[in-house]
GUBA-783956 format. One record per residue: residue in one letter; x, y, z of N, C-alpha, C in turn. Coordinates in pm, whole numbers, padded with zeros to 5 digits, always signed. Layout:
! GUBA-783956
AXYZXYZXYZ;...
END
This chain:
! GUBA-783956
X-00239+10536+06145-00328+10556+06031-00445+10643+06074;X-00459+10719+05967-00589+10842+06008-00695+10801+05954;X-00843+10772+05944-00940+10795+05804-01037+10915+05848;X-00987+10972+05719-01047+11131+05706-01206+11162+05651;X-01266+11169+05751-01442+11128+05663-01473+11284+05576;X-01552+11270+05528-01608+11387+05404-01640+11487+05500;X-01661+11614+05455-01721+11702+05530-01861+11690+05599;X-01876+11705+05713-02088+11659+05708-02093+11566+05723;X-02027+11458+05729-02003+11283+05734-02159+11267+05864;X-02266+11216+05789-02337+11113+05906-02301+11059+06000;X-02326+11082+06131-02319+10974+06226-02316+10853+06162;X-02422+10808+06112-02413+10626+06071-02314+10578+06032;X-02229+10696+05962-02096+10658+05889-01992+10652+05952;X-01996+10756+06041-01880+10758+06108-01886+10618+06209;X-02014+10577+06289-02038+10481+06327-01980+10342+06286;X-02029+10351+06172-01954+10228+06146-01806+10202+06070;X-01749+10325+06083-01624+10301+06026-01589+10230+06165;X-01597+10305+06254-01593+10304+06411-01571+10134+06456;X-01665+10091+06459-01734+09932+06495-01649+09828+06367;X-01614+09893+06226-01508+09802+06181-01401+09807+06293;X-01352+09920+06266-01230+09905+06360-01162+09811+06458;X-01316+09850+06553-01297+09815+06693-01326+09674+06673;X-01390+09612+06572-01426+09451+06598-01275+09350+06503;X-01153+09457+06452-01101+09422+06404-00944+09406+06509;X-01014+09457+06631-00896+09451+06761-00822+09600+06762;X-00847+09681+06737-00816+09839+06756-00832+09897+06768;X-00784+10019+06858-00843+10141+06940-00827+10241+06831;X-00977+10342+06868-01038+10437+06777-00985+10565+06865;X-00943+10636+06828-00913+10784+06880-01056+10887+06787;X-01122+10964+06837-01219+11031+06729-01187+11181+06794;X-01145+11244+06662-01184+11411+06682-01260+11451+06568;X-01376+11550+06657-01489+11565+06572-01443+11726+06561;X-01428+11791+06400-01445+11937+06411-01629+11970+06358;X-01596+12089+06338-01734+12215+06301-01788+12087+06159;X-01655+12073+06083-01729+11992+05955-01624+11900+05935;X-01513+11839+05927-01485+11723+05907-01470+11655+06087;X-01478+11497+06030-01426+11431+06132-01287+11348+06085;X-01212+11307+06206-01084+11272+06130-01129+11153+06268;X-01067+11001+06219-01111+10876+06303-00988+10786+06340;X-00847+10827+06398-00790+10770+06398-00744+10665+06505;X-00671+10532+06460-00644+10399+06457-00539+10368+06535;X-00519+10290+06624-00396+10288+06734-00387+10118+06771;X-00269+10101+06658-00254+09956+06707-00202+09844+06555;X-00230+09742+06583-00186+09645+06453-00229+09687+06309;X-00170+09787+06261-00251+09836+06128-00271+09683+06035;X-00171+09585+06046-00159+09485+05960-00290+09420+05955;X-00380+09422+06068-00511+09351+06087-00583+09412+06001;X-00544+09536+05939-00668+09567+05860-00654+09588+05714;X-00796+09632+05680-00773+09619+05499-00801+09799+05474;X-00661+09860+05427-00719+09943+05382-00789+09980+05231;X-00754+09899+05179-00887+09872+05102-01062+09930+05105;X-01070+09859+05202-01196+09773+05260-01257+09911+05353;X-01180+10035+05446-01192+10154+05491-01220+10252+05344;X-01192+10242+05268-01201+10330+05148-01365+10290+05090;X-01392+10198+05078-01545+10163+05015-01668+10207+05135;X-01596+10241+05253-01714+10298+05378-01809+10420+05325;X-01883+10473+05341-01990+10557+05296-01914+10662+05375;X-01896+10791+05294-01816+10905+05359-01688+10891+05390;X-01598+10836+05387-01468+10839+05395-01421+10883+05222;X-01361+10992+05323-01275+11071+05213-01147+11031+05172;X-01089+11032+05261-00908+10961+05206-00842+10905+05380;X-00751+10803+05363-00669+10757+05446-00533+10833+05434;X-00522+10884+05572-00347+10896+05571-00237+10815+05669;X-00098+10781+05657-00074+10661+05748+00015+10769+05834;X+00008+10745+05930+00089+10850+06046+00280+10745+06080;X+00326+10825+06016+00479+10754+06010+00521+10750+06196;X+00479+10854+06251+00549+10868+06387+00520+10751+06425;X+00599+10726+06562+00543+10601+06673+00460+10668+06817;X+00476+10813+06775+00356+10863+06894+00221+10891+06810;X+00107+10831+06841-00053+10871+06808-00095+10992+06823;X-00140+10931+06971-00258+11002+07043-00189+11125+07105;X-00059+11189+07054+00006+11325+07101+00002+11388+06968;X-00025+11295+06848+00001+11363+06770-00111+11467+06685;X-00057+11572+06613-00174+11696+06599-00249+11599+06455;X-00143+11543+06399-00299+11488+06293-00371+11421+06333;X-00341+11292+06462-00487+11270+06529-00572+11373+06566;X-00533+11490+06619-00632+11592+06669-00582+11717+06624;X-00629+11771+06489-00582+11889+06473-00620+12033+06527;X-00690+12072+06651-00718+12116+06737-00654+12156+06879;X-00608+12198+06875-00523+12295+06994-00609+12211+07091;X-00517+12157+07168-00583+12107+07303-00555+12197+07429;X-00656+12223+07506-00629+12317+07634-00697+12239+07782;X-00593+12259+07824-00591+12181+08003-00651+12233+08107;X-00748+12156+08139-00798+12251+08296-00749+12200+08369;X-00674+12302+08456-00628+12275+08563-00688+12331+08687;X-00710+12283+08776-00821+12358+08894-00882+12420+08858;X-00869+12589+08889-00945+12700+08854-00920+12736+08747;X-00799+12763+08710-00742+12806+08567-00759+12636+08401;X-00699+12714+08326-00636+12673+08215-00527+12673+08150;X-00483+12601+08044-00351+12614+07975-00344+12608+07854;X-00407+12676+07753-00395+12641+07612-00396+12807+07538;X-00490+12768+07384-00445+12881+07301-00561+13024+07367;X-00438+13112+07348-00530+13248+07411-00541+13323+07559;X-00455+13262+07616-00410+13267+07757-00262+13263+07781;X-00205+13336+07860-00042+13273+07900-00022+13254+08062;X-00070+13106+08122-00051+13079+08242+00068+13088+08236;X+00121+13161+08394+00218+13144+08424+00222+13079+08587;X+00257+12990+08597+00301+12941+08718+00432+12930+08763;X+00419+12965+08901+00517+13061+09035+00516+12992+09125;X+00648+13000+09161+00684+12968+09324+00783+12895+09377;X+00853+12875+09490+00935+12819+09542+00988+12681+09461;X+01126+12678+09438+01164+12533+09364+01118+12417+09497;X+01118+12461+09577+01133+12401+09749+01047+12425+09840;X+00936+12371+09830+00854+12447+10012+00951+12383+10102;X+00959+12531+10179+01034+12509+10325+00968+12483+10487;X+00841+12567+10423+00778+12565+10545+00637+12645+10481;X+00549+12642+10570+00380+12684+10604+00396+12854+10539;X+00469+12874+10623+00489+13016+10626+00534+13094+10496;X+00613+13061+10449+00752+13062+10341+00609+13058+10279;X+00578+12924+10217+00473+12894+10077+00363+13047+10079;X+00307+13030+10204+00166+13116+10243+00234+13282+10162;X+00323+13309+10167+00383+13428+10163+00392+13472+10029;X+00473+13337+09965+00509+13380+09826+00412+13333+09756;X+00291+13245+09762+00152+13200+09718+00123+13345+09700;X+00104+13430+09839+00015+13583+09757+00093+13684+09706;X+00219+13651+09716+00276+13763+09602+00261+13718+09479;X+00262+13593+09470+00306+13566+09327+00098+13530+09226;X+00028+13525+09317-00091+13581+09253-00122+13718+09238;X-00080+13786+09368-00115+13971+09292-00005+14033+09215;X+00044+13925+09160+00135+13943+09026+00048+13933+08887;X+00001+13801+08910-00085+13734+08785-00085+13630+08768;X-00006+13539+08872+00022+13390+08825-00128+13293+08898;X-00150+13211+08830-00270+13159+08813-00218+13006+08896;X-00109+12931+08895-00098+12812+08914+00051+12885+09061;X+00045+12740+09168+00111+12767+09243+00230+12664+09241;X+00339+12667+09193+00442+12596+09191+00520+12557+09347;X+00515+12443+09381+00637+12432+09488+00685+12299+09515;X+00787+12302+09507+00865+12124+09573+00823+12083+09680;X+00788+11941+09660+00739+11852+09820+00866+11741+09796;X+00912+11696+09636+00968+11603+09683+01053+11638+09569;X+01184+11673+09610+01307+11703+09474+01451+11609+09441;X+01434+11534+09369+01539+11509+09317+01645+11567+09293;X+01752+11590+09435+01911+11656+09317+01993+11550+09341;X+02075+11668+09234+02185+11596+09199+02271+11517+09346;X+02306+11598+09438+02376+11570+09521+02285+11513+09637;X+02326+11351+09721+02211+11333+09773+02240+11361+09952;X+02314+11495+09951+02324+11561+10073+02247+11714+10085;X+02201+11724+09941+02119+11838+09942+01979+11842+09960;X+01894+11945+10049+01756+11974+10051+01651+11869+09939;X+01568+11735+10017+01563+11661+09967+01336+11699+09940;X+01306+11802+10030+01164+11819+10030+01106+11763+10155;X+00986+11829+10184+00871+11799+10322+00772+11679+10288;X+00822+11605+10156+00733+11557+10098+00553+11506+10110;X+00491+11455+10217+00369+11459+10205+00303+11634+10291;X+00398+11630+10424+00368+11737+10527+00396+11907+10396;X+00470+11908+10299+00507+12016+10210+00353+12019+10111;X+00335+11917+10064+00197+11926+10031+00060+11947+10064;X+00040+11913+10211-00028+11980+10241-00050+12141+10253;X+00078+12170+10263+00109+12350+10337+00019+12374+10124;X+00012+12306+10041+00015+12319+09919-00139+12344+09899;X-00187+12226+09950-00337+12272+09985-00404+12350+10045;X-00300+12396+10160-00363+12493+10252-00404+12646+10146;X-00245+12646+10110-00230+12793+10000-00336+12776+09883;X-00381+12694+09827-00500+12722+09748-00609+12807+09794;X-00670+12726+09930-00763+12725+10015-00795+12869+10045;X-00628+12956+10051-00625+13083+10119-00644+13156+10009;X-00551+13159+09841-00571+13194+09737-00633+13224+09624;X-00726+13068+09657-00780+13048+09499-00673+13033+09419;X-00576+13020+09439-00474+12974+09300-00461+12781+09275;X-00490+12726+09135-00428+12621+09127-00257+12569+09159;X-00294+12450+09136-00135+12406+09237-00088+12269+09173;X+00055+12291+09185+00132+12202+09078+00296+12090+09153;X+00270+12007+09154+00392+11989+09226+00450+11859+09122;X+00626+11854+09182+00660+11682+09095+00643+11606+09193;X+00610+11511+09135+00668+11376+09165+00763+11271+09078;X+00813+11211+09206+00891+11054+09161+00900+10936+09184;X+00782+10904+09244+00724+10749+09262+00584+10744+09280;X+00551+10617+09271+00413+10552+09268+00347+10668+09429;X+00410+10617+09510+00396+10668+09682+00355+10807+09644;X+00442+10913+09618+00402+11012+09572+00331+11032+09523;X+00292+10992+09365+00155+11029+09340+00010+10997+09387;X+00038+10910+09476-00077+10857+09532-00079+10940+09645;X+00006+11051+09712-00007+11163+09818-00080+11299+09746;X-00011+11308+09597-00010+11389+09530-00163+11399+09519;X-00179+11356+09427-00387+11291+09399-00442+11376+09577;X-00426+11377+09670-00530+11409+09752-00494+11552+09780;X-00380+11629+09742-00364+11776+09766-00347+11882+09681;X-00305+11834+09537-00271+11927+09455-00333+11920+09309;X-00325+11950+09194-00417+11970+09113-00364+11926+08989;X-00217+11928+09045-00168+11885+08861-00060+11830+08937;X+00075+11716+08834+00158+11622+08886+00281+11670+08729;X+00408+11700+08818+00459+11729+08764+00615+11628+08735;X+00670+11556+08604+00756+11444+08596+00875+11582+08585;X+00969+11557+08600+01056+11633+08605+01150+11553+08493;X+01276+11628+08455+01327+11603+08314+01409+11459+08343;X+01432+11473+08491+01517+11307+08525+01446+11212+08505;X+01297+11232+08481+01231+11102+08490+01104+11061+08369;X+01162+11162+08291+01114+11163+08132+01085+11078+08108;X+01177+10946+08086+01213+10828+08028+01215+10703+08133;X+01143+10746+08263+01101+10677+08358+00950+10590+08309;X+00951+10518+08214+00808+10490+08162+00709+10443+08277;X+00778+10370+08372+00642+10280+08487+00613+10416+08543;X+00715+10501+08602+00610+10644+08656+00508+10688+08547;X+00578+10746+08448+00489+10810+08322+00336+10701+08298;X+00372+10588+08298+00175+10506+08347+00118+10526+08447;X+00200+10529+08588+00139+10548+08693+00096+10741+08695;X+00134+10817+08632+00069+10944+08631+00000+10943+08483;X-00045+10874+08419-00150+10854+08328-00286+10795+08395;X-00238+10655+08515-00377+10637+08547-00429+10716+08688;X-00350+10867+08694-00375+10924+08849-00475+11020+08821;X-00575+11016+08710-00649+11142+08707-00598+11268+08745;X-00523+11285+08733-00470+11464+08752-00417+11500+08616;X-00420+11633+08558-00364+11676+08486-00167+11662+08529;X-00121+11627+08369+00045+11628+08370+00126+11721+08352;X+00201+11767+08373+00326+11841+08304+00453+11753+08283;X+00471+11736+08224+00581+11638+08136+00716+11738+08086;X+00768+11748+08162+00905+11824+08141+01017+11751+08054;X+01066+11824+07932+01179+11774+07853+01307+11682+07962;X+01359+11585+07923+01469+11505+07939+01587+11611+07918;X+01699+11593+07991+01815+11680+07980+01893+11689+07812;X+01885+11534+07783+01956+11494+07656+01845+11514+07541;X+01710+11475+07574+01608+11392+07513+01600+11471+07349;X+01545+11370+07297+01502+11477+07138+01356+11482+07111;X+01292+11556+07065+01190+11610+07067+01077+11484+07050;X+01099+11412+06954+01038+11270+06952+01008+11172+07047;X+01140+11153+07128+01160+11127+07272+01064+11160+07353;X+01057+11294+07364+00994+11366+07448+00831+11335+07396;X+00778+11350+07308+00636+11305+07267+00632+11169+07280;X+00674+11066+07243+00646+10974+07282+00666+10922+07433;X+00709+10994+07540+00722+10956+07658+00560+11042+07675;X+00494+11192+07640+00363+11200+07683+00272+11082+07621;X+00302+11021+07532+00255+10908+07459+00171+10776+07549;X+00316+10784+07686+00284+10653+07747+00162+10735+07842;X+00132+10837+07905+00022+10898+07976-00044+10875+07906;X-00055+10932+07779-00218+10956+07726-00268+10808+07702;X-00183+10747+07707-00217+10557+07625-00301+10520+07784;X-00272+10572+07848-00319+10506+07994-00502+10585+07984;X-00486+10655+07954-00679+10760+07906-00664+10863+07951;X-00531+10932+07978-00535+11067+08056-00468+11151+07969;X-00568+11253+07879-00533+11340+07747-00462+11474+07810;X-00478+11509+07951-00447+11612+08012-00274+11612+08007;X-00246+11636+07903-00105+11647+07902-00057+11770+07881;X+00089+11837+07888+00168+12001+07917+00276+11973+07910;X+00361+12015+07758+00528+11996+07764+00525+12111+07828;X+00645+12090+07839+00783+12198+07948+00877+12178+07918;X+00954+12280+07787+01048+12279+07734+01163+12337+07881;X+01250+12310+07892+01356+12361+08115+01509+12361+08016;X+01489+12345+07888+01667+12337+07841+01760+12219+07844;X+01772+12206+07770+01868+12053+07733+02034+12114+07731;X+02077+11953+07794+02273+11983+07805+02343+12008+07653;X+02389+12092+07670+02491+12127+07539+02629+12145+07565;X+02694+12174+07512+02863+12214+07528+02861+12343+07647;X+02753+12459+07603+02774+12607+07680+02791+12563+07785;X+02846+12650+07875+02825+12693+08008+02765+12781+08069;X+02778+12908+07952+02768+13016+08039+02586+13030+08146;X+02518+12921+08070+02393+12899+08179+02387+12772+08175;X+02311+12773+08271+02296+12602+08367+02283+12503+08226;X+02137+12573+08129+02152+12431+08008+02087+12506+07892;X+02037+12488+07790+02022+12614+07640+01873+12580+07623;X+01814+12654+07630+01690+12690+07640+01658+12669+07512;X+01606+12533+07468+01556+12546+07303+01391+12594+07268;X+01419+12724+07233+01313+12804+07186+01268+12743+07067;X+01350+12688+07005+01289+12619+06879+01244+12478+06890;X+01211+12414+07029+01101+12297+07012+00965+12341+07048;X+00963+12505+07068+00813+12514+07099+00736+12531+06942;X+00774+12606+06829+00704+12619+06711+00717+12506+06641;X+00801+12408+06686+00830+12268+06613+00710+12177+06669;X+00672+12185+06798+00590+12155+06851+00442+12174+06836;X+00417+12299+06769+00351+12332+06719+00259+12241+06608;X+00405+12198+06515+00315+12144+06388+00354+12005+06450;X+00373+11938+06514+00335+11813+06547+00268+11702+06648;X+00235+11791+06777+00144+11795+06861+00006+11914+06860;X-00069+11854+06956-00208+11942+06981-00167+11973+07129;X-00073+11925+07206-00079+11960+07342-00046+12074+07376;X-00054+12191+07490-00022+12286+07514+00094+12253+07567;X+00227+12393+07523+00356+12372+07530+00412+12495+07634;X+00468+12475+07752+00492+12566+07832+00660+12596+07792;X+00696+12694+07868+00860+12690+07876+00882+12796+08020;X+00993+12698+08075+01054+12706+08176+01222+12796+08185;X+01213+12926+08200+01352+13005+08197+01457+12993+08334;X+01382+12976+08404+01445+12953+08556+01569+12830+08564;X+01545+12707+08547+01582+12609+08527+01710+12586+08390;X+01600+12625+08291+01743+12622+08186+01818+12745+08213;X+01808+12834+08217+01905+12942+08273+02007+12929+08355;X+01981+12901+08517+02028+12911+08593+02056+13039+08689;X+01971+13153+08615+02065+13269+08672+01904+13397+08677;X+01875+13428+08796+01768+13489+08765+01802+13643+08671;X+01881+13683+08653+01950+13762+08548+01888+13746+08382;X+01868+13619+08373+01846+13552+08244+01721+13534+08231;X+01613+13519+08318+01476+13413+08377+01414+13561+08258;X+01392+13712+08238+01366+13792+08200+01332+13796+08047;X+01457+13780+07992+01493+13767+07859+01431+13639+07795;X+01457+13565+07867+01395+13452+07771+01289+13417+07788;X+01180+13461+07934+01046+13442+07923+00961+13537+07814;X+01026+13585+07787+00930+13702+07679+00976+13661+07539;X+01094+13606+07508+01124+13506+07385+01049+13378+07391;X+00972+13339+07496+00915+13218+07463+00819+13256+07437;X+00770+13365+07497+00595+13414+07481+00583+13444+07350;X+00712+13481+07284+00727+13513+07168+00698+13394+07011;X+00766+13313+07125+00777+13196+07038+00649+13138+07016;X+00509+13189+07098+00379+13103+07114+00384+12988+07192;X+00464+13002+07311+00449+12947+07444+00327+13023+07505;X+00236+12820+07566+00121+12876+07628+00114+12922+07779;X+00238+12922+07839+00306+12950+07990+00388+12982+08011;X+00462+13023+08152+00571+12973+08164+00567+12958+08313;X+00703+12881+08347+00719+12852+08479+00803+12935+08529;X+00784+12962+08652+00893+13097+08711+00907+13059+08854;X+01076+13009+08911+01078+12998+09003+01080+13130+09112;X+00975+13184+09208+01015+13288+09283+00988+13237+09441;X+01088+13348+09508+01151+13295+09672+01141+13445+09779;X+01065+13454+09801+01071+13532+09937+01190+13571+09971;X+01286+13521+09975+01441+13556+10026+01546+13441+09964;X+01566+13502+09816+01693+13375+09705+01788+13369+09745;X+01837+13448+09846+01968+13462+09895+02016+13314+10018;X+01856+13283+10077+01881+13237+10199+01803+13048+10155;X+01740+13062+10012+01655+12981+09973+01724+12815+09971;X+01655+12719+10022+01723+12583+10033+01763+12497+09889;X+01668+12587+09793+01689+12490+09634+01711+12631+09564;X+01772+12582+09475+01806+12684+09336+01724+12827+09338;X+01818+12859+09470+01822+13024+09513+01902+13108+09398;X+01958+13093+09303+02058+13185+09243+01960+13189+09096;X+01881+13126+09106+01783+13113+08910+01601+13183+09025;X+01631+13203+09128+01475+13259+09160+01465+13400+09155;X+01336+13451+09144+01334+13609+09131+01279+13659+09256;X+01267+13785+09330+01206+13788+09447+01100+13820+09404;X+01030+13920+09464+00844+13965+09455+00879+14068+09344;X+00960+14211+09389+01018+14307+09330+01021+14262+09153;X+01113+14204+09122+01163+14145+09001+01092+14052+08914;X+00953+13966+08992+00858+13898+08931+00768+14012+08867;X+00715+14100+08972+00647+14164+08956+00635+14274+08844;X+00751+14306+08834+00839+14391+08709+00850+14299+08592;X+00872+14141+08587+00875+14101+08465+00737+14082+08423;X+00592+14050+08500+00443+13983+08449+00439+14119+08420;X+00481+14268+08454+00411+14400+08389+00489+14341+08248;X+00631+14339+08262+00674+14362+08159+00628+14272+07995;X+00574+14167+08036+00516+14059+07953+00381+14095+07895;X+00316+14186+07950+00214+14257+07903+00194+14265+07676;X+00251+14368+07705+00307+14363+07536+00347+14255+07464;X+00398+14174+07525+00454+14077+07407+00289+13918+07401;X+00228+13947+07574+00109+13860+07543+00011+13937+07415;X-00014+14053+07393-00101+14119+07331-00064+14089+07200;X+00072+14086+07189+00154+14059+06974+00082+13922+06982;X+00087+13816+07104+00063+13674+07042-00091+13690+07063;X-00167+13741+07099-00330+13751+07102-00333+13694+07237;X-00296+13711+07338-00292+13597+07446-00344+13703+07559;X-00403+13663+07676-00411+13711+07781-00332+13675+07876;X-00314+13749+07996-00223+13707+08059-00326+13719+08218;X-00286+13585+08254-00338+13560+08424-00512+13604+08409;X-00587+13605+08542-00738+13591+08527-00827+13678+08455;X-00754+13808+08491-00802+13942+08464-00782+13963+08336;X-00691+13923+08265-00674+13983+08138-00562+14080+08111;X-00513+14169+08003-00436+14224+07966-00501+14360+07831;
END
């Protein structure tokens, strides 16, 4: 349930719609614009009288929010929400793109492709400390010792830095080296992680579920923000379908869907749903298209020789050629691209 106060609404008023609320056992969400305020309600609506909200001084009209996600949703906050992340940001008017190894391998490796992939334009530093695959004989991550090499590369860069995790342990390594905490699509629907990276103070990236449906997917950022941590970032990576011909189908159409039903900033990931750095091209400039506020781009110093998903990475050459090439299509969406601008 929303209550929508008048334009200009008094403090006093809004105040005490406020203090009903809260003495009636329910949490107040408040977004204040230029001239309305909108005051919405999270919890036993049955406890209350809406009635009794309508006779308040300045309340304009009640609306009841059908979803089961709130505090993700854009009529609680109809305001584009934007994420600080370290140095940078992630919201409307910008197109972060964050880069780098699916895999730190080593000190060296990270240090390398950290400065190519900033005198590209990428603002955030992507790299694996701790990866979940499929197969559990494959390249598994350096996990705390990979994170550090994570901190080091800031230190040398100035670039923000992004890694996943998949347990409590982890994020509690995570929290002392890197800047943002990233759930990966296996663990979407992992709810005790998704609390434990709500109460880790770091900004999230919340990556789509393989199967998941878009609802799904908001209500799993649902369980973060319920914990007090608003710093939330979908990452549309492509859901399983029948195709083959790439790893999984890149749905371009949950980012404008996303649009009208969240305030969170919505990234998209071509590397991953693709599979094929052939593809990573085409569809990052269809998302930019789409009013994606990022994207993620796996790149590798040497894809040929790379320990994780070498065949979907781009080298320096081929990154470098696609952030020129993205130029134009940030300028159609009004967006800048990386620190400098466009």
């Amino acid at each position: 349930m929303i209550v929508v106060m008048k334009p200009r609404a008094a403090q006093q008023s809004i105040r005490a719609v406020i203090s009903y609320i809260e003495k009636n056992g329910l949490q107040v969400h408040l977004s204040e614009g230029e001239e309305v305020t909108i005051i919405g309600i999270v919890g036993d609506k049955s406890k209350l009288s809406t009635e009794n909200l309508t006779i308040f001084k300045d309340v304009d009209h009640i609306v009841p929010v059908t979803e089961s996600y709130k505090l993700a949703n854009r009529k609680f906050h109809p305001e584009a929400t934007t994420v600080r992340v370290g140095n940078t940001s992630i919201g409307p008017g910008s197109l972060t793109i964050m880069a780098g190894p699916c895999a730190v391998e080593s000190e060296d490796q990270l240090m390398c492709i950290a400065r190519a992939v900033k005198a590209a334009g990428a603002t955030i530093l992507r790299g694996g400390a701790y990866k979940p695959r499929t197969s559990p004989y494959s390249f598994q991550g350096l996990e705390e010792e990979g994170l550090k090499y994570m901190q080091e590369a800031k230190a040398c860069t100035g670039l923000s830095t992004i890694c996943e995790v998949v347990s409590l342990e982890a994020i509690e390594a995570a929290v002392k080296y890197v800047d943002m905490i990233q759930i990966g699509a296996r663990n979407m629907q992992n709810f005790i992680l998704l609390k434990e990276a709500g109460q880790s103070g770091l900004p999230v990236l919340l990556k789509r579920g393989l199967c998941a449906t878009i609802d799904e997917w908001l209500n799993a950022a649902e369980y973060i923000i319920a914990e007090g941590n608003p710093n939330v970032v979908l990452c549309e990576r492509g859901i399983r379908t029948f195709e083959t011909a790439t790893r999984n189908t890149l749905d371009l159409s949950a980012i404008p869907v996303l649009r009208t039903r969240t305030h969170l900033p919505v990234i998209a990931d071509p590397s991953h749903s693709t599979g094929s750095y052939k593809y990573v091209g085409p569809m990052a400039k269809a998302a930019v298209a789409a009013d994606a506020d990022g994207l993620m781009i796996e790149v590798h110093n040497d894809p040929a020789h790379a320990l994780s998903d070498g065949p979907q990475s781009l080298n320096f050459e081929k990154f470098m050629a696609l952030t020129s090439e993205l130029a134009p299509f940030c300028r159609l969406m009004g967006r800048k691209l990386g620190e400098e601008g466009i």
